[in-house]
N, C-alpha and C positions, 0 to 999 in steps of 0.2 A: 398542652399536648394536642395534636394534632389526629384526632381519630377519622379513620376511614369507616363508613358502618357497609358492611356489603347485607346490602336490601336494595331491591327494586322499587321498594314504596315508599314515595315520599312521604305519608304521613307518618312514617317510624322514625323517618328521619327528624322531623321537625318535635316528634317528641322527646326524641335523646338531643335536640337543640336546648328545649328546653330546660334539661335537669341539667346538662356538661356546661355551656358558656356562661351560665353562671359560675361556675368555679375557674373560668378562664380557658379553658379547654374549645377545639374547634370541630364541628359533625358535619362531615359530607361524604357522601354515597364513596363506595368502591367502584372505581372504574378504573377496568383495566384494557389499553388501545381501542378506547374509544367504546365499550362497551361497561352494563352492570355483568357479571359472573355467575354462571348459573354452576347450582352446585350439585354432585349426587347427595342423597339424602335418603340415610335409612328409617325412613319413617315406620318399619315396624318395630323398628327399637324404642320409638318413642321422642318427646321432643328436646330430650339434653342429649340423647347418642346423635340429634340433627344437630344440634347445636356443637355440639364439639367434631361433629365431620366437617361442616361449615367452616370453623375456625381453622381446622388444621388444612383444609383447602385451601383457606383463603391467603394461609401464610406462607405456601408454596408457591401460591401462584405470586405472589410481590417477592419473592426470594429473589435477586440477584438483579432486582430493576431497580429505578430511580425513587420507587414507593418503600423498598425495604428499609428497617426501622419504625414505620408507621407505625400507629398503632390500631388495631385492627379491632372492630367489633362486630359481632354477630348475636342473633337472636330468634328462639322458635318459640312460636305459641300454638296455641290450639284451645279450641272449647271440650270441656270435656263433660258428659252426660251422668248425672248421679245413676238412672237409669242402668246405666249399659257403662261400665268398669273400664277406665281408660281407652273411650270411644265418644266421638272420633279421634280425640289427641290429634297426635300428629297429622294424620291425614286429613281436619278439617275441610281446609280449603277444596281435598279431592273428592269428600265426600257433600260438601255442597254445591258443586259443580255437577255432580251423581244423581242426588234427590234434590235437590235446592230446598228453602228454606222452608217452606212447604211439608216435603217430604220429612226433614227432623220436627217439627210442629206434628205429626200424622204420629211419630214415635213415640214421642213423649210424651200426648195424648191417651195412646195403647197401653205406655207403660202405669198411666198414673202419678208419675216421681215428676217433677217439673225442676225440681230441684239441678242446680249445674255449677261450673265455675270457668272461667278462662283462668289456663296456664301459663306462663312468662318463662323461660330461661336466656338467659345474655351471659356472654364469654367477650372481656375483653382482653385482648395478650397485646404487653408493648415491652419490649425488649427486654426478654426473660423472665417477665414477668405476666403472672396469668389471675384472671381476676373473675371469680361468676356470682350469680345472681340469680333465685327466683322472685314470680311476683304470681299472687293469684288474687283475683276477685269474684268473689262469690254471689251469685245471684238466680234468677229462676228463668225459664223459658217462658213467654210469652205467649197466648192463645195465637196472635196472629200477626204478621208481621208491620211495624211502628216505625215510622220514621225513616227519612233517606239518606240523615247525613250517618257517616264513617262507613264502614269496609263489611264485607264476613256476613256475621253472624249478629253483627251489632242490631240490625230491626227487632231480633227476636229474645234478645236476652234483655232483661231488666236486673240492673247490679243494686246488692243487696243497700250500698250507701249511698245510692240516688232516694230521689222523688217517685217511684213509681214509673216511670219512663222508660224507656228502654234507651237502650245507647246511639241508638239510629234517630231518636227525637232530642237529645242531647246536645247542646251543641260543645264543637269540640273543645273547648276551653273547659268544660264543668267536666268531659268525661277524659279528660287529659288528667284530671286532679285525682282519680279514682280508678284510673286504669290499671290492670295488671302489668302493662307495660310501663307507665309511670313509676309502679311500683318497683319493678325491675332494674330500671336504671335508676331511680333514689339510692335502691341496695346496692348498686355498683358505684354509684358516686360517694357513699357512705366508707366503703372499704376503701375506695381513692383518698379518700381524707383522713382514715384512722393510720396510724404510726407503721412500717412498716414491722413486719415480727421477724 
């Protein structure tokens, strides 16, 4: 199968390379003339009402081109604070652009609760057929921010089946194995492989 993933980040990409070409299946970005697709996103719905606005955009827009048939994938995560009740969620990314990483360290500090977890959902649809998936990994916020490699929120979060490290001191191979995202596309490559019902 030939999956399209509509993300701008290549490291999402190269994780859903990971779990699919092993099963023969091929992952490369969505691009449509010459562009990745920027999508609206009701992120106060939360991050499966982004994820299924994402998919149903994304399969209008390949409607009646050379890409229709694909198979399409999408996916929303977000960190979410035991503290503070489905926050940031979705708006992660805009609420660390806001405060940066910093600023949620200052929070969760205030609150006491250090406790957290990253969210995962993925929707894959290929020709009538629709497939989803969560992933979460649970782990605690960090006093201060650790490490440069991967993306977000990774300096500050230490996942509960690492070493004590945080995801930003990790390198990407060991937090590829324990990612919520990893985890996400396992469960969609799991339902690709069980019988259809």
């Amino acid at each position: 199968m030939r999956i399209l993933f509509a993300t701008g980040n290549e490291n999402k990409i190269a994780e859903a390379r990971e779990v699919f070409e092993p099963l023969g299946h091929t992952v490369e970005g969505l691009i449509i003339d010459g562009h990745r697709p920027n999508f609206d996103e009701p992120k106060d719905l939360g991050i499966e009402a982004v994820a299924e606005a994402k998919i149903s955009q994304a399969l209008a827009l390949i409607e009646g081109s050379e890409l229709q048939g694909s198979a399409i994938l999408v996916e929303d995560s977000g960190i979410f604070l035991d503290a503070f009740p489905e926050w940031p969620g979705a708006e992660s990314s805009d609420v660390e652009r806001d405060i940066g990483l910093e600023g949620i360290i200052q929070r969760v500090n205030q609150s006491g609760e250090r406790g957290t977890e990253y969210r995962a959902v993925a929707i894959l649809s290929s020709e009538n057929q629709v497939w989803k998936s969560q992933g979460v990994c649970r782990g605690t916020i960090s006093n201060r921010p650790l490490g440069s490699n991967g993306f977000g929120y990774d300096p500050i979060f230490i996942p509960d089946e690492g070493d004590g490290r945080t995801f930003g001191e990790l390198s990407n191979e060991v937090k590829n194995q324990i990612s919520h995202r990893k985890k996400v596309m396992e469960g969609l490559s799991n339902l690709l492989k069980s019988p259809s019902r």
